[in-house]
C-alpha positions in Angstrom: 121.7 166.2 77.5 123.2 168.3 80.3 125.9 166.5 81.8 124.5 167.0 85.8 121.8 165.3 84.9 121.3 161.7 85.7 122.0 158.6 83.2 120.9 156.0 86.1 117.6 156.3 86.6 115.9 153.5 88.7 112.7 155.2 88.1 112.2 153.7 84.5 111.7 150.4 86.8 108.9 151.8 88.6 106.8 153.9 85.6 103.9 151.8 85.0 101.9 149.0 87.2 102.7 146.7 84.4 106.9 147.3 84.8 106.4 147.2 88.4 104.7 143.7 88.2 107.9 142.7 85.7 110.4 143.3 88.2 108.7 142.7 91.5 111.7 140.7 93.5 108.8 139.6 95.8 105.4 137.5 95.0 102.5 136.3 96.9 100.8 132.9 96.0 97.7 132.0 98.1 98.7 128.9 98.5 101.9 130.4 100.4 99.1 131.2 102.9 98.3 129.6 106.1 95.0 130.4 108.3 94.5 130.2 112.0 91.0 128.6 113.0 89.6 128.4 116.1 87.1 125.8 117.0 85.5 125.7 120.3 83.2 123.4 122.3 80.0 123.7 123.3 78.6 127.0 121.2 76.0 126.5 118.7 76.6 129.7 116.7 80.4 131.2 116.1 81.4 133.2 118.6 83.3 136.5 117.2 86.7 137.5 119.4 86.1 141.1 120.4 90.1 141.9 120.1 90.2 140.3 116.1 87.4 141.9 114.0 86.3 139.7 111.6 87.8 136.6 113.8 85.4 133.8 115.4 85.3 130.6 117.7 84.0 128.2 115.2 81.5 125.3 115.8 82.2 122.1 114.2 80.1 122.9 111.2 81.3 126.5 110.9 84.3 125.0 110.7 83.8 123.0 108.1 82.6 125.5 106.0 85.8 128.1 106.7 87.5 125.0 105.6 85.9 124.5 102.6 85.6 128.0 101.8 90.2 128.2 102.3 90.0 125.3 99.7 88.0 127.9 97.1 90.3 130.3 97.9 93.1 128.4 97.1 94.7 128.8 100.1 97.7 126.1 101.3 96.8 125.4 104.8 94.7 125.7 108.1 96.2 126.0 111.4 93.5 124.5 114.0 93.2 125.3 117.5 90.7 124.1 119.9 89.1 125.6 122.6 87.2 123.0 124.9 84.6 123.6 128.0 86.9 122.0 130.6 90.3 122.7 131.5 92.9 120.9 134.3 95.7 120.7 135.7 97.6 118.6 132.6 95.5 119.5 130.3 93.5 115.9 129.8 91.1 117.7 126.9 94.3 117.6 124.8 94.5 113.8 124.8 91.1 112.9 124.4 90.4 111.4 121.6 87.4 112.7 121.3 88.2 116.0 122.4 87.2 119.5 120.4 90.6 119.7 118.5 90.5 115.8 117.2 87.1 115.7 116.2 87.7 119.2 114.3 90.4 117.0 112.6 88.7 114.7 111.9 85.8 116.8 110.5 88.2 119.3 108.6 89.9 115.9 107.1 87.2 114.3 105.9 85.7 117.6 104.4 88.4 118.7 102.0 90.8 115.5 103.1 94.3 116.4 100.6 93.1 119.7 99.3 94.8 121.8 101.8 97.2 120.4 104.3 95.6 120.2 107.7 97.9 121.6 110.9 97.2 120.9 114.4 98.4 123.0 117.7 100.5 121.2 119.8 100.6 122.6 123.2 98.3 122.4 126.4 97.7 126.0 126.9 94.3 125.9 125.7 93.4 122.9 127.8 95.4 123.8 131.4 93.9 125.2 134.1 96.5 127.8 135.1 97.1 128.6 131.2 100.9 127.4 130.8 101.9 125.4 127.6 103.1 122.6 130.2 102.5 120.9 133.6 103.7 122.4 136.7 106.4 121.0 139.1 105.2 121.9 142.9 107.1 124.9 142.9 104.8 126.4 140.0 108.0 126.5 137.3 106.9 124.5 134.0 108.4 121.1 134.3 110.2 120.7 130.7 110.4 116.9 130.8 107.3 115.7 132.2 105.6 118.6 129.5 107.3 116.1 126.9 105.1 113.5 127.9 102.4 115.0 127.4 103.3 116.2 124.1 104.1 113.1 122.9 100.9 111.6 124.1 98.7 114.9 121.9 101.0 114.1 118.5 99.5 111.1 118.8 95.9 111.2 119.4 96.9 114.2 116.5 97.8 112.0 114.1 95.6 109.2 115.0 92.8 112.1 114.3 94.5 112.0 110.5 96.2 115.9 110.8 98.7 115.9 108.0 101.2 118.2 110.6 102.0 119.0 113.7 102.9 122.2 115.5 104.5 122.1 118.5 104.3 125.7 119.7 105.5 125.3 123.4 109.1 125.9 123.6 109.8 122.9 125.4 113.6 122.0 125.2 113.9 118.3 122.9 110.3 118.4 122.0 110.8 117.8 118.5 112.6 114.6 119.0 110.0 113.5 121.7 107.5 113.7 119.3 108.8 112.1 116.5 109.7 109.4 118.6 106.1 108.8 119.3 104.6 109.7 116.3 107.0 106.8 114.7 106.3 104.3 117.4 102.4 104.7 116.8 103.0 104.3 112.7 102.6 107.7 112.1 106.0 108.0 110.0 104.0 110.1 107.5 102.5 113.0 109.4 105.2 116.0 109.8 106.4 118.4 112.8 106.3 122.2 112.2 108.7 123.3 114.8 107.9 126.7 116.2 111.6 126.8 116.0 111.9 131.0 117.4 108.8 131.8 119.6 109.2 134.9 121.2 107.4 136.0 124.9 105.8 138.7 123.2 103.5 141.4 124.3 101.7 140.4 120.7 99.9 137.6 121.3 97.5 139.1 123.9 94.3 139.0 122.0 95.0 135.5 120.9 94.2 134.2 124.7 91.2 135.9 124.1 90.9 133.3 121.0 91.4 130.2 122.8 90.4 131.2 126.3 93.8 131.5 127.9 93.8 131.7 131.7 97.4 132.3 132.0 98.4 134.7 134.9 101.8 135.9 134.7 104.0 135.0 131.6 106.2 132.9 129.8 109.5 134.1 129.9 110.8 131.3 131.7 110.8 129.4 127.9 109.8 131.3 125.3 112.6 133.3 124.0 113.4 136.6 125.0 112.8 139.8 122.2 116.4 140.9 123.4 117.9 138.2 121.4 118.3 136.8 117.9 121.2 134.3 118.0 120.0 131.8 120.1 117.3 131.6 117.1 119.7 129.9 115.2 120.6 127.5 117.9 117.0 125.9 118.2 116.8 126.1 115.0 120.0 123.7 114.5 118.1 121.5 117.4 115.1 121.3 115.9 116.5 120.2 112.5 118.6 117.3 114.1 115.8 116.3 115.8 113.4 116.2 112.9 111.3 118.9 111.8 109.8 119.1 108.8 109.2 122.9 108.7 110.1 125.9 111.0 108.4 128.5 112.6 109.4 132.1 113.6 106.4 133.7 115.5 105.8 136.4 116.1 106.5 137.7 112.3 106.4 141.3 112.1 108.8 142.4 114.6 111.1 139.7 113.9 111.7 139.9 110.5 115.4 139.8 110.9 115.5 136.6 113.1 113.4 135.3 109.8 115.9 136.3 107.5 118.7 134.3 109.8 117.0 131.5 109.9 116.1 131.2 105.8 119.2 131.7 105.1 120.4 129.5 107.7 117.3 126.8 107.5 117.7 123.6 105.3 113.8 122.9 105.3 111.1 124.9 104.5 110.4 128.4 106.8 107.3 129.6 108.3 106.2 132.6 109.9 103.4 133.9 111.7 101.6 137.1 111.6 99.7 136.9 115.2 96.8 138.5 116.8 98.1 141.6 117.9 100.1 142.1 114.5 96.3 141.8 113.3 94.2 143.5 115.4 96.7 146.6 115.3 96.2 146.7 111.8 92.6 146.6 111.6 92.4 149.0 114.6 94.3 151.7 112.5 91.8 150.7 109.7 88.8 151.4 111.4 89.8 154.6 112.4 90.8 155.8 108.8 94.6 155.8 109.4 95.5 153.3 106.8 94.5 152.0 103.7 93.4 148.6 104.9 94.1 146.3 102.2 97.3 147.8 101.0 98.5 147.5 104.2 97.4 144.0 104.6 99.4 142.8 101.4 102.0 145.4 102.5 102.7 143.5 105.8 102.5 139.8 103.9 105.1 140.8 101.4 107.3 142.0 103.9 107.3 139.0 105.7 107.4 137.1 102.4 110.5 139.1 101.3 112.2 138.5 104.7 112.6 134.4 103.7 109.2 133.0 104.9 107.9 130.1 102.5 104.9 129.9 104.3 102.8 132.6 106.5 100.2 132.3 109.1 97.7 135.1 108.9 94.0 135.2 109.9 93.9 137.0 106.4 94.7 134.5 104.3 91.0 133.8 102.4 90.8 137.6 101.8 94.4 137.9 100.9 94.2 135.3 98.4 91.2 136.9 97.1 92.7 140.0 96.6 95.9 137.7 94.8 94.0 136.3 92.2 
């Protein structure tokens, strides 16, 4: 053979579907897959969320059946939010044990009980009045420590409810250790904390206020973390360790897949990420107008955030993804 031509030839890696799926560095299980649910008071039929095609607001029985039909699929988890007819001031739908989130619990739990591991929001957006994840001092600022409170008091109505973990998603400084705190004191020593260690104040969440019926005005810059930065990642992430999580949480996913890869390689207990709404509906957007090749894109995006350390990922694809796995 001449000698300019090549002896290295990465190609011979790539000839055939079968060599490809030999030396893929990268694989997706379903049960690596987490889905979102929304659950919401007060409808009779599921309500679709205009800004997430395919997306609804569950009723109680709906719900049950998306839960059951995640189990089928082999999927590893379901992330519930609820989305009740009243909101306040502190948010007193979140702590009422018979409010929409507990009794989905509860339903969801006694459904497909171990089969999957049942997740729970933890945050009083969904239930305030003025659509912060906290209360409000009297100057309008979210007040950290009386937040805490609060948080402590929804872990355990949570748990009480029989959710195998909880996610604290507000960004509240020490609200890890809060919660285990309570959830210890009330015997809950078994159910876990998924930290939402690195939650950015990202322009991507937009449609998912749609989802739960945010009535934020304004934003949250004030304490979730600003896009500008990545090391302070790896500070809460040694804070939330200390103080006992089980798991961690980098969300949004897509545009932060280097904060991910920091924190796996940083992060002594298992790392999450989620793909949100507006990672989503961007996606099927394109779809719809024939841009992209839908479903390649959708394992295209999973992989990537798969490759960049996550051990488990949030997506509102997850059934249809782990279809498409197996």
């Amino acid at each position: 053979m001449s000698a300019e031509f090549p002896s290295v030839r990465p190609r011979r890696l790539r000839s055939t579907p079968a060599m490809r799926r030999l030396v893929a560095e990268t694989r997706l299980h379903p049960a690596e897959l987490v889905l979102p649910v929304f659950v919401r008071e007060g409808i009779t039929e599921p309500k679709p969320i205009t800004s997430m095609p395919g997306v609804v607001q569950h009723t109680r029985d709906t719900l049950r059946r998306a839960a059951v039909e995640a189990v089928e699929a082999g999927v590893g988890g379901l992330m519930l939010f609820g989305v009740p007819e009243v909101q306040d001031a502190t948010g007193t739908e979140g702590t009422n044990p018979e409010g929409i989130l507990q009794l989905a619990i509860r339903d969801v739990v006694s459904e497909v009980g171990d089969q999957v591991v049942v997740m729970s929001d933890l945050c009083l957006d969904e239930y305030t009045d003025h659509g912060h994840c906290g209360v409000l001092a009297a100057d309008g600022s979210v007040d950290n420590d009386a937040t805490l409170e609060r948080y402590a008091e929804m872990a355990v109505v949570q748990a009480d409810a029989g959710v195998h973990l909880v996610g604290p998603s507000g960004m509240m400084d020490g609200q890890v250790a809060v919660i285990r705190r309570a959830l210890d004191a009330a015997g809950h020593q078994d159910t876990g904390i998924l930290a939402y260690t690195a939650k950015y104040a990202s322009a991507f969440f937009g449609p998912f206020r749609e989802a739960v019926g945010s009535s934020l005005k304004g934003d949250r810059k004030t304490y979730q973390q600003d896009p500008a930065n990545a090391r302070e990642s790896l500070r809460e992430l040694a804070q939330d360790v200390a103080e006992g999580a089980d798991l961690v949480m980098v969300k949004p996913a897509m545009s932060y897949l280097d904060v991910l890869r920091q924190i796996a390689d940083a992060s002594p207990v298992p790392v999450s990420a989620y793909q949100v709404s507006g990672e989503y509906a961007m996606v099927e957007a394109a779809a719809a107008n024939g841009w992209i090749d839908r479903e390649r894109t959708i394992l295209e995006t999973l992989t990537s955030i798969r490759r960049a350390g996550a051990e488990q990922i949030l997506t509102y694809w997850a059934v249809e993804a782990a279809g498409m796995l197996r």
